[in-house]
MOPAC internal coordinates of N, CA, C and O (Angstrom, degrees):
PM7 1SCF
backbone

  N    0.0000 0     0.00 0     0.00 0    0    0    0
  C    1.4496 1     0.00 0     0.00 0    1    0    0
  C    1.5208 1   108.74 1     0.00 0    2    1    0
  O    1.2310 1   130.87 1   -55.97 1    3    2    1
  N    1.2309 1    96.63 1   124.03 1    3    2    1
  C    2.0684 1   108.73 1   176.38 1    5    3    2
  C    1.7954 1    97.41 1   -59.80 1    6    5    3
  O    1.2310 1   122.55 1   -29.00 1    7    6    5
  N    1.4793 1   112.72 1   151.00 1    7    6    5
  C    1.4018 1   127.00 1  -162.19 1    9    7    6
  C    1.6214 1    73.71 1  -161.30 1   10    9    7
  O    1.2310 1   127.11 1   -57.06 1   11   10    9
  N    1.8783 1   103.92 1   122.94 1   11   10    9
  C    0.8840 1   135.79 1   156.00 1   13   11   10
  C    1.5205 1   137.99 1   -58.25 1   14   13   11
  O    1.2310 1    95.04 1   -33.44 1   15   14   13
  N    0.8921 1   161.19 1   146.56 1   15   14   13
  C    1.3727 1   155.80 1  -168.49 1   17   15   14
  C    1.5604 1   116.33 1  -111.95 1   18   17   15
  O    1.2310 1   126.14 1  -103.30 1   19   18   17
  N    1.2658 1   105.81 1    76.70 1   19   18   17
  C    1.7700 1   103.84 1  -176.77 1   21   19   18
  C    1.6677 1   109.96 1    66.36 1   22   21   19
  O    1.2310 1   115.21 1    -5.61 1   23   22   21
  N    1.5157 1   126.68 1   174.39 1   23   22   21
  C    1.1165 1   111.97 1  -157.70 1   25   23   22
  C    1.7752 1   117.87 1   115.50 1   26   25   23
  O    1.2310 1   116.38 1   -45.97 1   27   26   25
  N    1.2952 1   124.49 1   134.03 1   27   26   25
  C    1.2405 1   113.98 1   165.42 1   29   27   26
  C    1.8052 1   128.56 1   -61.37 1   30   29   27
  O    1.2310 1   113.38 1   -41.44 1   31   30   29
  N    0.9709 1   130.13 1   138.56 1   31   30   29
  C    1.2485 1   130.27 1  -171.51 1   33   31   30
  C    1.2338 1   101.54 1  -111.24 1   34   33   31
  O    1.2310 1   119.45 1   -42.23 1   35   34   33
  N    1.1193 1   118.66 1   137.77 1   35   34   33
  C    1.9301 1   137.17 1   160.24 1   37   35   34
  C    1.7195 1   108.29 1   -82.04 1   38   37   35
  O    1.2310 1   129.48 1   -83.03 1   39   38   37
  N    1.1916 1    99.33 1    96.97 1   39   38   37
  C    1.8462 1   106.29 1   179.84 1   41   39   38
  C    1.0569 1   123.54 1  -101.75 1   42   41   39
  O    1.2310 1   126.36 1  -179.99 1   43   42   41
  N    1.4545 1   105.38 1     0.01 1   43   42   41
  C    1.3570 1   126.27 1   163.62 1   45   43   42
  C    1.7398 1   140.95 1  -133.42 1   46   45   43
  O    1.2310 1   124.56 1    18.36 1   47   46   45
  N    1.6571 1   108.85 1  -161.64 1   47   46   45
  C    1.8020 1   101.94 1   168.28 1   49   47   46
  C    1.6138 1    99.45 1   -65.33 1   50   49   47
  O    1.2310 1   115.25 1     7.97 1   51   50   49
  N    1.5746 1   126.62 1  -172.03 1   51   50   49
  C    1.1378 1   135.73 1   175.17 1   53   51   50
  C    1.8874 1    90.30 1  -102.42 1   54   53   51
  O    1.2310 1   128.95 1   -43.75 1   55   54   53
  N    1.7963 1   100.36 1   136.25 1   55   54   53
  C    1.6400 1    89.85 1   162.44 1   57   55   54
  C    0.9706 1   128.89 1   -65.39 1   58   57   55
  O    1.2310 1   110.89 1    -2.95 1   59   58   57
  N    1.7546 1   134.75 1   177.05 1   59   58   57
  C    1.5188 1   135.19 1   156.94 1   61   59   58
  C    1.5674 1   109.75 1   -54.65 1   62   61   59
  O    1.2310 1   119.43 1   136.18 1   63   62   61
  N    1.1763 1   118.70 1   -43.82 1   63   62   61
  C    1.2580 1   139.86 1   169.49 1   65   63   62
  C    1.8523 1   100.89 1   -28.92 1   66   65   63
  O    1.2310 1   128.17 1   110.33 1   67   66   65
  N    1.2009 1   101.87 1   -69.67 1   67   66   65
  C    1.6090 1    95.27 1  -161.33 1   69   67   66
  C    1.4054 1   106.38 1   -71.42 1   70   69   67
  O    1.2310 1   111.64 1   169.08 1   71   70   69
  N    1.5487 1   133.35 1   -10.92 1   71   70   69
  C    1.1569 1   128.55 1   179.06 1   73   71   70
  C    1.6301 1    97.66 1   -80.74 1   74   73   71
  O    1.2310 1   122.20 1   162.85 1   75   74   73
  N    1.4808 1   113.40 1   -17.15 1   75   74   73
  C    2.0186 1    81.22 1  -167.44 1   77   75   74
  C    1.2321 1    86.10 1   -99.86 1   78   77   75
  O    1.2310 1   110.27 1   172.05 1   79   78   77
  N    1.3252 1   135.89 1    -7.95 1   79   78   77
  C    2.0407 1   128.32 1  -167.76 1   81   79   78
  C    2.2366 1    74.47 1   -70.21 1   82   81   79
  O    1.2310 1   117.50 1   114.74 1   83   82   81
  N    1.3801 1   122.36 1   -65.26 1   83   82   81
  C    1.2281 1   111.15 1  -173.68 1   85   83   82
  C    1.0414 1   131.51 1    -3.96 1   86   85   83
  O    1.2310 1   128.41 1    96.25 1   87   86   85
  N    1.8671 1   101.41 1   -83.75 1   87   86   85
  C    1.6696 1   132.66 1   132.07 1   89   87   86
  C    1.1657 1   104.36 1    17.32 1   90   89   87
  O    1.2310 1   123.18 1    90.59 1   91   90   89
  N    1.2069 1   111.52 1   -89.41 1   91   90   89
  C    1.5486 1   118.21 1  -149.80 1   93   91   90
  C    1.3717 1   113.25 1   -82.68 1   94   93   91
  O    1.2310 1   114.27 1   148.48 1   95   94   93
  N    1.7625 1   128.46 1   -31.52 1   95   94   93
  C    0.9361 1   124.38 1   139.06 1   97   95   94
  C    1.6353 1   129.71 1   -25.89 1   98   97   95
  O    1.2310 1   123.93 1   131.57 1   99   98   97
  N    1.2081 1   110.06 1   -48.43 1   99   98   97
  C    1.8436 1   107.81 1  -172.47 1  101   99   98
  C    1.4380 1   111.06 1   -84.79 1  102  101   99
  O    1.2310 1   114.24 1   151.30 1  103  102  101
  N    1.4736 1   128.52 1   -28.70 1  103  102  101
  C    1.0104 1   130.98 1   144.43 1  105  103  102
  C    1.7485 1   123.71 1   -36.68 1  106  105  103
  O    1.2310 1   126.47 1   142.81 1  107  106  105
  N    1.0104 1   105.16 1   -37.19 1  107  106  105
  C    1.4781 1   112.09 1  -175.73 1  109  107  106
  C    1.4525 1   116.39 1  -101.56 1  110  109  107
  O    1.2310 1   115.59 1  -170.23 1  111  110  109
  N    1.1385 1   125.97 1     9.77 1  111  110  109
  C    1.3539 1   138.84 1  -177.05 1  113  111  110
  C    1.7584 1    99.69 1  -117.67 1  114  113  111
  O    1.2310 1   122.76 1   126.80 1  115  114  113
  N    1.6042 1   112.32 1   -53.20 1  115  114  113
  C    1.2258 1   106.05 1   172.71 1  117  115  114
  C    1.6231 1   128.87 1   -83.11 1  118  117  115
  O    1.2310 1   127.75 1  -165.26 1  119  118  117
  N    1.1586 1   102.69 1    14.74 1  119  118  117
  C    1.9976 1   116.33 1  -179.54 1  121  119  118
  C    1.4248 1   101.25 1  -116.14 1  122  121  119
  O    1.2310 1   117.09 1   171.67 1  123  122  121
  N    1.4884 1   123.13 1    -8.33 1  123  122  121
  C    1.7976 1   129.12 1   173.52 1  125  123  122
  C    1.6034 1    86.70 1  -103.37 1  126  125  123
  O    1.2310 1   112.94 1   124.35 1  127  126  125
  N    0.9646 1   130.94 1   -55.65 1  127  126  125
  C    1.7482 1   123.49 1  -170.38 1  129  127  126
  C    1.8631 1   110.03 1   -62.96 1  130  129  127
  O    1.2310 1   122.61 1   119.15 1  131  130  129
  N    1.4903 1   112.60 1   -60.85 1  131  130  129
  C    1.9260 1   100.00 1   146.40 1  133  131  130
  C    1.4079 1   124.23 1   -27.81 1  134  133  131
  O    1.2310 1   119.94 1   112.52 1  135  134  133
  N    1.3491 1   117.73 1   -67.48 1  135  134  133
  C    1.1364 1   125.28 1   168.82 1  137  135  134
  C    1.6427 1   124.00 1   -21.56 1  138  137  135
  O    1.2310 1   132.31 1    92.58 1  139  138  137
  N    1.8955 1    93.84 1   -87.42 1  139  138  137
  C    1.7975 1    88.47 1  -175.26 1  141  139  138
  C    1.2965 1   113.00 1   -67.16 1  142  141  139
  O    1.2310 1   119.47 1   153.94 1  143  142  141
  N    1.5313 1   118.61 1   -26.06 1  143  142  141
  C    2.0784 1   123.84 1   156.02 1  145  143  142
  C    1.4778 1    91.45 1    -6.90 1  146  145  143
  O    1.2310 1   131.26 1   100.52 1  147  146  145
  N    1.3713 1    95.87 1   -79.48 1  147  146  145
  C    1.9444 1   111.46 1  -140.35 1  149  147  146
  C    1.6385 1    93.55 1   -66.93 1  150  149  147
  O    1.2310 1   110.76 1   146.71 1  151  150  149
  N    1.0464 1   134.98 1   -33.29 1  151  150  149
  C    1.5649 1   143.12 1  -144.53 1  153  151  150
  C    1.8893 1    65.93 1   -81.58 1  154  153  151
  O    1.2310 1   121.62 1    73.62 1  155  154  153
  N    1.4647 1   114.50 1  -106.38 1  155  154  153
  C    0.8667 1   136.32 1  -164.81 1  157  155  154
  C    1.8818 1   116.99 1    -8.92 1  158  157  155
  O    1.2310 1   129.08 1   130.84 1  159  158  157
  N    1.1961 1   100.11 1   -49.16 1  159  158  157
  C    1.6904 1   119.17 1   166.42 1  161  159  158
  C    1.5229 1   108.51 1   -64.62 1  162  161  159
  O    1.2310 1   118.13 1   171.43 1  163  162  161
  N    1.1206 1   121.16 1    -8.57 1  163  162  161
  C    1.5243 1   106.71 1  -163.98 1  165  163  162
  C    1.4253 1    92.30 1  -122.71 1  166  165  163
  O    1.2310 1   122.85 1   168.38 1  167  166  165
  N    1.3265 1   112.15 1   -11.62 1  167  166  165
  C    1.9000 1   117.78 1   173.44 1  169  167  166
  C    1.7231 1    88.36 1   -24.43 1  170  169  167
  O    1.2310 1   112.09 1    96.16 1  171  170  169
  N    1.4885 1   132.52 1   -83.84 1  171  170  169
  C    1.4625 1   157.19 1  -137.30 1  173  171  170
  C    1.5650 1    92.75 1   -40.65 1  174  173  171
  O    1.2310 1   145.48 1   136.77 1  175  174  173
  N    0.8081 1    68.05 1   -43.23 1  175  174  173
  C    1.7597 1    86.27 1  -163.68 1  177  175  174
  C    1.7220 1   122.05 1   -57.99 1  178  177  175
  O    1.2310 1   136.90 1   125.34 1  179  178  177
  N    1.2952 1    84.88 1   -54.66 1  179  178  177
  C    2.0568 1    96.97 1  -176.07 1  181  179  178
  C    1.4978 1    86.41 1   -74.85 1  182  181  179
  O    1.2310 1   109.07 1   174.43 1  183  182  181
  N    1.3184 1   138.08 1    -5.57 1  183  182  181
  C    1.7052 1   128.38 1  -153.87 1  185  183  182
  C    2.1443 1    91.33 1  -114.75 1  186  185  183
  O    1.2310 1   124.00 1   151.21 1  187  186  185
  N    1.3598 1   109.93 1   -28.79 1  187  186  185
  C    1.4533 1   107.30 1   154.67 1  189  187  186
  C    1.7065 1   125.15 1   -71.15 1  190  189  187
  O    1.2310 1   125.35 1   120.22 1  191  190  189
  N    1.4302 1   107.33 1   -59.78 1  191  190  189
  C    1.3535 1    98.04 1   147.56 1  193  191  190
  C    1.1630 1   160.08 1   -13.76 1  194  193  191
  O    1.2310 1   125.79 1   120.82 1  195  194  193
  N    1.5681 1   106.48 1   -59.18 1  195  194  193
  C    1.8234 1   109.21 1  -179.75 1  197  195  194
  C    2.0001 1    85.34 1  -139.88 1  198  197  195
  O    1.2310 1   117.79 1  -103.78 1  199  198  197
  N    1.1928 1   121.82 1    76.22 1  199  198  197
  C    1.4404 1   113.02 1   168.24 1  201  199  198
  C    1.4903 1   127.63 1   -78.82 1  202  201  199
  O    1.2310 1   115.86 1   -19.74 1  203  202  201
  N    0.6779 1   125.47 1   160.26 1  203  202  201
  C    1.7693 1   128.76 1  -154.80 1  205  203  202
  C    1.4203 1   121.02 1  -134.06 1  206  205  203
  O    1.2310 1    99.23 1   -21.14 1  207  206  205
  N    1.0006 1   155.01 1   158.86 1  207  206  205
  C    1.5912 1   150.58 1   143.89 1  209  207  206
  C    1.6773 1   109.52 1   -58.82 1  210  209  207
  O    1.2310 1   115.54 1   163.28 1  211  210  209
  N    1.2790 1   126.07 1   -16.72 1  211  210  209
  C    1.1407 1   120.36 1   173.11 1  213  211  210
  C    1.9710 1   112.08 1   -76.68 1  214  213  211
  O    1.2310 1   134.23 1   132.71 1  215  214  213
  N    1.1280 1    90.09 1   -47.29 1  215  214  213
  C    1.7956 1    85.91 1  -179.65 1  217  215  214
  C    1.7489 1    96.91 1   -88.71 1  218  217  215
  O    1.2310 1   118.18 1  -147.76 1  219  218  217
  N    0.9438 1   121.08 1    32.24 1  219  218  217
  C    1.4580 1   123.48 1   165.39 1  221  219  218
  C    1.4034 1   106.51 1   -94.07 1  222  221  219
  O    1.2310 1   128.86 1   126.56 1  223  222  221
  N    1.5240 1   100.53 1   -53.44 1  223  222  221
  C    1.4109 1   103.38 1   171.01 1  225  223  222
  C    1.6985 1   129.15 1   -69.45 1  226  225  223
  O    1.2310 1   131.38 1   151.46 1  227  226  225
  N    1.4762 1    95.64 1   -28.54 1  227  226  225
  C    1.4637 1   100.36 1  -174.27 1  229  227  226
  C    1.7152 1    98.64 1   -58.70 1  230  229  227
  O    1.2310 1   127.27 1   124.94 1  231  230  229
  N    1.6295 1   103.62 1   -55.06 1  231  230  229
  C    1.3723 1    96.97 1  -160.10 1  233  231  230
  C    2.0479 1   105.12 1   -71.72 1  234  233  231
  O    1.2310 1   119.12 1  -177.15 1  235  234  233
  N    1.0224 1   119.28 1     2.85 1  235  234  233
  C    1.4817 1   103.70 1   146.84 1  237  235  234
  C    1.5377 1   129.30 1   -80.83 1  238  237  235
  O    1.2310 1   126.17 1   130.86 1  239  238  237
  N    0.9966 1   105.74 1   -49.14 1  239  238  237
  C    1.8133 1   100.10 1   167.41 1  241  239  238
  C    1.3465 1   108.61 1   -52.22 1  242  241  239
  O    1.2310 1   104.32 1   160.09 1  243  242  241
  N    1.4516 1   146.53 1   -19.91 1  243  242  241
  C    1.3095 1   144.46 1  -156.79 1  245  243  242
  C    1.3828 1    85.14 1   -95.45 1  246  245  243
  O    1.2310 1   117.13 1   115.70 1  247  246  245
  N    1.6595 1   123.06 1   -64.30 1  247  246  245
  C    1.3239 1   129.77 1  -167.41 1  249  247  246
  C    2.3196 1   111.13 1   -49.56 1  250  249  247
  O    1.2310 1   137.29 1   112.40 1  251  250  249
  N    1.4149 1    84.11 1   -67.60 1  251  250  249
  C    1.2029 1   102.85 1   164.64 1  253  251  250
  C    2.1163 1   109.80 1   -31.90 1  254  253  251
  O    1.2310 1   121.77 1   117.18 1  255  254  253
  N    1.1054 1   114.22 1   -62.82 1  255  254  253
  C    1.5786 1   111.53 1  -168.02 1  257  255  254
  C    1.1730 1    99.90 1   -82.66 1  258  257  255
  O    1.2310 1   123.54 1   169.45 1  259  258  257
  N    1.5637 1   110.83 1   -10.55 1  259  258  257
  C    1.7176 1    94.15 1   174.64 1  261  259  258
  C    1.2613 1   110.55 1   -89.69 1  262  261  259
  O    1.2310 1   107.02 1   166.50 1  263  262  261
  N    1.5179 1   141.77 1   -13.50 1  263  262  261
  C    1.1961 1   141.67 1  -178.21 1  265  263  262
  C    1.8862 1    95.71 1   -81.64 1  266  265  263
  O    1.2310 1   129.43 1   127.82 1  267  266  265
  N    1.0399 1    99.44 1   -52.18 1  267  266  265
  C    2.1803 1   100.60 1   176.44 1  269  267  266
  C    1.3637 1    90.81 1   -51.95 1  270  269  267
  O    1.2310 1   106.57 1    86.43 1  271  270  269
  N    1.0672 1   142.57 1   -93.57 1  271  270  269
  C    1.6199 1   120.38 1  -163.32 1  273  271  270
  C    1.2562 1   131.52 1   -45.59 1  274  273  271
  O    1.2310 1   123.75 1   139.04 1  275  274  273
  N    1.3169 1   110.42 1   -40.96 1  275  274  273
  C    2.0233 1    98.33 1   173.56 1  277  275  274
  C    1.9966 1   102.90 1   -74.27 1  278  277  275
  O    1.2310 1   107.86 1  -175.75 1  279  278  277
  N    1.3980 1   140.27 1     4.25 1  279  278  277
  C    1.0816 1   144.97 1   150.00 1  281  279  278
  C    1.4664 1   119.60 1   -71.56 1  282  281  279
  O    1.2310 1   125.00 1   156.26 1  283  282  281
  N    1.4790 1   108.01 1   -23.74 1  283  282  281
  C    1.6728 1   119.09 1  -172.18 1  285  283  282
  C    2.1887 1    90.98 1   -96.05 1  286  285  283
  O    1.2310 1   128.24 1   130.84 1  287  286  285
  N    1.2442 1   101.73 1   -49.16 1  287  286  285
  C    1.1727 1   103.97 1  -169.62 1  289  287  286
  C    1.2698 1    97.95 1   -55.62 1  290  289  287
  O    1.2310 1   112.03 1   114.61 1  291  290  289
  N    1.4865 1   132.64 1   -65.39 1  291  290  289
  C    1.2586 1   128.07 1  -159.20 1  293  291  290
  C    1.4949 1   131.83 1   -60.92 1  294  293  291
  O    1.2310 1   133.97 1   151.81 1  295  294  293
  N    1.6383 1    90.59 1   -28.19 1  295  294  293
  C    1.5919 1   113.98 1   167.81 1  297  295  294
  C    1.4166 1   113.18 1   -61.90 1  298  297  295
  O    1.2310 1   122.94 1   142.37 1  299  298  297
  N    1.3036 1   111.97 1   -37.63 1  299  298  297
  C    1.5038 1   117.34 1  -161.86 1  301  299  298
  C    1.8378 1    86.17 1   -91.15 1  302  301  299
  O    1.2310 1   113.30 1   147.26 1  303  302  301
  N    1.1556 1   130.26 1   -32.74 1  303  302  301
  C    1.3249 1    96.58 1  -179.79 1  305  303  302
  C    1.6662 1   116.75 1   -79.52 1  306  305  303
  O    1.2310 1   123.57 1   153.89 1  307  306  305
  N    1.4180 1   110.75 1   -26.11 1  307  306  305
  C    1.3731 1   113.46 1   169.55 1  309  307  306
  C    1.4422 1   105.20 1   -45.93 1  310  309  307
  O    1.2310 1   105.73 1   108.61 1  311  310  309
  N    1.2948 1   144.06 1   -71.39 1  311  310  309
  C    1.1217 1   144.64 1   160.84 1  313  311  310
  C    1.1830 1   139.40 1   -44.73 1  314  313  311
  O    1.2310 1   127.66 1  -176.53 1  315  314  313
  N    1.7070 1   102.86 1     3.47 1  315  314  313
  C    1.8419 1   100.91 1   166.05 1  317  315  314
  C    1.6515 1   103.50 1  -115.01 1  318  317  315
  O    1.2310 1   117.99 1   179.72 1  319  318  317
  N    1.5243 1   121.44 1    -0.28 1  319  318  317
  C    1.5742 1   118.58 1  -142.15 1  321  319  318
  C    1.7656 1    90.03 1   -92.63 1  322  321  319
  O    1.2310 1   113.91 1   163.95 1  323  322  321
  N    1.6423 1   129.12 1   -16.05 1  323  322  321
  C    1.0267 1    97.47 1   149.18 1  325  323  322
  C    1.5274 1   149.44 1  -105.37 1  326  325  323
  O    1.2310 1   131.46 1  -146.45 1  327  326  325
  N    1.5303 1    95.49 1    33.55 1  327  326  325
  C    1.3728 1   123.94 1  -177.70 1  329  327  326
  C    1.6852 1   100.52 1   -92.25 1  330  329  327
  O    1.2310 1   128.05 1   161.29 1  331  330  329
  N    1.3131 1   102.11 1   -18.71 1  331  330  329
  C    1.4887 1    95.97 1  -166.75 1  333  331  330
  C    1.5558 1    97.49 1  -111.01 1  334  333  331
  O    1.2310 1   122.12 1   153.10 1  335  334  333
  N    1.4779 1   113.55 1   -26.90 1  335  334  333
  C    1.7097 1    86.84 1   177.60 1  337  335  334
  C    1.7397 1   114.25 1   -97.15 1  338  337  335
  O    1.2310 1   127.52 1  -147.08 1  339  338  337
  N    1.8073 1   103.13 1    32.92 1  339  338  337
  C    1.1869 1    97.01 1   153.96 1  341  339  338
  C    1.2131 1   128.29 1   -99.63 1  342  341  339
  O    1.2310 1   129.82 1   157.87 1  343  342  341
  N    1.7926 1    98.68 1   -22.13 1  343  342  341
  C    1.3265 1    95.54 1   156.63 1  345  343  342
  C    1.2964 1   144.64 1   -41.16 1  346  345  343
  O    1.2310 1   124.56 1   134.38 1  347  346  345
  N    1.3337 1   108.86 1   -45.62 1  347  346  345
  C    1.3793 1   142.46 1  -162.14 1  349  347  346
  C    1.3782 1    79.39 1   -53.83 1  350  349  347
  O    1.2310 1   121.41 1    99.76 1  351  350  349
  N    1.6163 1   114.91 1   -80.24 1  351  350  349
  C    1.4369 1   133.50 1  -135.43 1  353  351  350
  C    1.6703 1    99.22 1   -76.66 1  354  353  351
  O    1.2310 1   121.99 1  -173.33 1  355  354  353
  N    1.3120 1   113.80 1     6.67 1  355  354  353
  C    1.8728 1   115.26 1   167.04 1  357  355  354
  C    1.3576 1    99.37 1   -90.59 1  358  357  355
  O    1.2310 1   111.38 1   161.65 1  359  358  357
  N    1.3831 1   133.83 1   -18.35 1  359  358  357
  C    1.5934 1   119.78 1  -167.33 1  361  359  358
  C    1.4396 1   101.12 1   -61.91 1  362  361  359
  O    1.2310 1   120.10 1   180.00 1  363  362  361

């Protein structure tokens, strides 16, 4: 029989106690995850509202790096696709 090396030990049942701290834990993990959800979804919104020259710019660098990556992506698959249909052709 395996024998642990120091460490808390369970010497008993589990209380009622630790099932509702659980409880209330998952409640509180899924009412912060709703939470920044809705925040996050509603960004659009406060950004129609009060718009700025700052997210003018932001959303060009966003636009801008998003066109460099689907150029990096596409390149890089051009340059893996006959790595992959050699794979293919070993099955």
């Amino acid at each position: 029989m395996l024998q642990s090396s120091g460490g808390p030990q369970a010497t008993g049942p589990v209380s009622p106690e630790f099932y509702r701290q659980i409880a209330i834990a998952k409640v509180c993990v899924y009412g912060l995850s709703i939470l920044s959800a809705s925040l996050f979804l509603m960004l659009p919104l406060f950004n129609l509202l009060h718009p700025s020259p700052w997210q003018r710019w932001m959303g060009a660098v966003h636009g801008f790096a998003a066109l460099l990556a689907t150029v990096v992506m596409v390149y890089a698959e051009h340059l893996a696709f006959p790595l992959k249909s050699l794979t293919l052709q070993g099955q």
